[in-house]
C-alpha positions in Angstrom: 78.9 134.5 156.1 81.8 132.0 156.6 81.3 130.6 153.3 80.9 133.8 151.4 84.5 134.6 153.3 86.0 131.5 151.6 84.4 131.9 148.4 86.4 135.2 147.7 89.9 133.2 147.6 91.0 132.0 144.0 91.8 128.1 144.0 95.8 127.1 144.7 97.8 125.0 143.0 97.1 122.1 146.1 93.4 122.3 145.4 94.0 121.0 141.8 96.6 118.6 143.2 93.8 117.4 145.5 91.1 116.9 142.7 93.5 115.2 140.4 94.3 113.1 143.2 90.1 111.9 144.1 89.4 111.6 140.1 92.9 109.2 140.3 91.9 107.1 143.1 88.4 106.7 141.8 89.9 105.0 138.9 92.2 103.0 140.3 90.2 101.6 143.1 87.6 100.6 140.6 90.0 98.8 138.2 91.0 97.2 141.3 87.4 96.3 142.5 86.5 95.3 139.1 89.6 92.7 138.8 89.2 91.4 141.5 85.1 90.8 141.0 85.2 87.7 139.5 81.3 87.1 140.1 80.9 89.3 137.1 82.2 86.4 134.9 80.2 83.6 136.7 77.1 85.7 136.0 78.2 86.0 132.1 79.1 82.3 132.0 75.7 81.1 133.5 73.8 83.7 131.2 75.1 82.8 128.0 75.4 79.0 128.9 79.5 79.4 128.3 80.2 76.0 130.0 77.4 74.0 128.1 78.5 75.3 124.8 82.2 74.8 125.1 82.0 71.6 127.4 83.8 73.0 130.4 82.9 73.0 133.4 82.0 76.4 135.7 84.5 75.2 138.2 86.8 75.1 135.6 86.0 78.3 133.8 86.1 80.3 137.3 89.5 78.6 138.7 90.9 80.0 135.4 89.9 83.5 135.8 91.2 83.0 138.8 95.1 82.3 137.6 94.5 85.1 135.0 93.7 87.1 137.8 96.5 86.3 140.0 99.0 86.7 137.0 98.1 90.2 136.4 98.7 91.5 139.5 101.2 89.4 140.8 104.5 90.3 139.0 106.2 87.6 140.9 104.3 84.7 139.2 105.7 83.3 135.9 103.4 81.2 133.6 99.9 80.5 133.8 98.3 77.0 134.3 95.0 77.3 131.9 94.0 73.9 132.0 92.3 72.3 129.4 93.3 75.6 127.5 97.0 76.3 125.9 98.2 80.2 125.8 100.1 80.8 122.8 103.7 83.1 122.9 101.5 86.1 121.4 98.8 85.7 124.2 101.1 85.4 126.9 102.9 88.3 126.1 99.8 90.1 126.4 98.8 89.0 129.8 102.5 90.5 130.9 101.5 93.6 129.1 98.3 93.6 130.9 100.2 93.0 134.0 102.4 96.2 133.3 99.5 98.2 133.5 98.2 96.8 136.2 101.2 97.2 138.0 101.5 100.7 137.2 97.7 100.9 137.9 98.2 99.9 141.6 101.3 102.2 141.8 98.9 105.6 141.0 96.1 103.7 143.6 98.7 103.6 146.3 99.7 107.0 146.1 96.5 108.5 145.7 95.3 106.8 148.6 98.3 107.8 150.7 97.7 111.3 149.4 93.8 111.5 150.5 95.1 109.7 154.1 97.7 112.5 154.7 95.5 115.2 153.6 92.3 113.9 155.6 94.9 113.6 158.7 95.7 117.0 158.0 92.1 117.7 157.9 92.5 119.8 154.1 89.6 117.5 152.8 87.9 118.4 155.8 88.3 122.3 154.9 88.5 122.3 151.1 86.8 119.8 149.4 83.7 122.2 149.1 85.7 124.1 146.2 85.5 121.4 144.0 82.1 120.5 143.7 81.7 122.2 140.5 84.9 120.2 139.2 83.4 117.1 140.6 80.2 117.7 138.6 81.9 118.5 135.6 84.0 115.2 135.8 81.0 113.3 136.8 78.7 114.6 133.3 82.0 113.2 131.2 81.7 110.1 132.5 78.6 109.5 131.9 78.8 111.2 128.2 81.8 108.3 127.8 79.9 105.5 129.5 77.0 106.1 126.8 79.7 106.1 123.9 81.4 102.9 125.1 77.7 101.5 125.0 76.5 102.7 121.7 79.5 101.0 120.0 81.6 99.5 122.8 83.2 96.4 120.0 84.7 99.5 117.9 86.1 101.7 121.0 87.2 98.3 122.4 89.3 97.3 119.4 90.5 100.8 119.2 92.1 101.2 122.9 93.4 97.8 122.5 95.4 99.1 119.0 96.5 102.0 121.1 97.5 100.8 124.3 98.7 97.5 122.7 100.3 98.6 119.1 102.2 95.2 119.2 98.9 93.5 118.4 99.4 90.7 120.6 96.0 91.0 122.0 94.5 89.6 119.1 93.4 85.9 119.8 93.0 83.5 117.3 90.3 80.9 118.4 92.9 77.8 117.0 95.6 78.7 118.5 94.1 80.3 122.1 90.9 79.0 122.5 90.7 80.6 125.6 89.3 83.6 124.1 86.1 81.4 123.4 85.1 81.7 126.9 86.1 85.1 127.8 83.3 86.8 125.1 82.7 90.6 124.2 79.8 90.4 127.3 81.9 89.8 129.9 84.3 93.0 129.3 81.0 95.3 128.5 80.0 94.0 131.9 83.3 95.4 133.1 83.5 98.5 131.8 79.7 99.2 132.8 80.4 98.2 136.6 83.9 99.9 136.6 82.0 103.2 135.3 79.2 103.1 137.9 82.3 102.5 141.0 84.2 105.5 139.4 81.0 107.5 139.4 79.6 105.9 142.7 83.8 107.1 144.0 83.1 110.4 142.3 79.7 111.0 144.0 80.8 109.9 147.6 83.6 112.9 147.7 81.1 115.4 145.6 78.5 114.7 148.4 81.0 115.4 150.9 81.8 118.8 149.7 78.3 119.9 149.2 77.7 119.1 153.0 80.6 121.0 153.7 78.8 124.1 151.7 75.5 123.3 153.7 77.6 123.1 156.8 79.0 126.4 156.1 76.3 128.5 155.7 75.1 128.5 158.9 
């Protein structure tokens, strides 16, 4: 009966506010995780044999994912140490681009998380989060409609976001002169985007299971 109640109100302007704020955070905090999960490239290097075929050790390979790593989300760090490899002007100027956005990626995270704090405290997500199951879902069969786009032809949608997002074209490696790029194939960023879709999604599900409890809870 309680439910029923509820049901009758329209949605408000903070309900929205609160379901741009979960679909935000679930993409933040998994570009975060995914950075930051560097045992995605050790299982690329040992799969495709990386430090075999280009004579590099995985030591080597792994402390310099590491830098890159470190680079991109430290904006207080200037140059990268990429021994035995040399970073041309072009590529480093990407890695600072990169770092922009990750910058600005960590901005949205910490907001959205302070959001979803204030309003838990408050106990709205407690309350509301039931009425936007049928968002959640909605969001949820997108992802999954991109994820298996990105899959059928992930090289072509990769290059394309890269001409968008970078129109400079900076993020075009040439194997001469950043030889880096050898070791840092098409595999490993697939792998990326595949485990950064299934966090979002796995995000996504956590606070859509939530409000369907709440539902469940509320009928009786």
């Amino acid at each position: 009966m309680r439910l029923i109640i509820l049901m009758n109100g329209f949605y408000n302007k903070r309900d929205y506010v609160l379901l741009m704020m979960i679909i935000l955070f679930s993409i933040t905090m998994s570009t975060f995780l995914v950075i930051n999960a560097n045992f995605i490239y050790g299982i690329v290097i040992k799969y495709l044999d990386l430090n075999d075929k280009y004579h590099v050790s995985l030591n080597v390979l792994l402390h310099n994912l590491k830098v890159m790593t470190d680079f991109i989300q430290d904006p207080f760090i200037n140059g990268m140490n990429l021994t035995p490899y040399h970073l041309s002007k072009g590529a480093y100027e990407h890695f600072t681009d990169v770092r922009k956005l990750v910058m600005l990626d960590y901005l949205i995270l910490a907001l959205s998380t302070l959001y979803l704090i204030i309003t838990w405290y408050k106990k709205i997500i407690q309350r509301e989060l039931w009425k936007l199951t049928d968002y959640l879902k909605r969001t949820m069969i997108i992802l999954w409609l991109l994820m298996l786009i990105c899959l059928i032809d992930f090289n072509d949608i990769f290059i394309y976001l890269h001409e968008m997002i970078f129109p400079n074209h900076n993020w075009v490696f040439s194997p001469k002169k950043d030889p880096i790029i050898n070791v840092l194939p098409d595999q490993y960023f697939l792998c990326c985007f595949s485990v950064w879709f299934g966090l979002v999604f796995l995000l996504l599900i956590v606070f859509y299971g939530y409000g369907k409890l709440q539902i469940k809870t509320n009928k009786h």
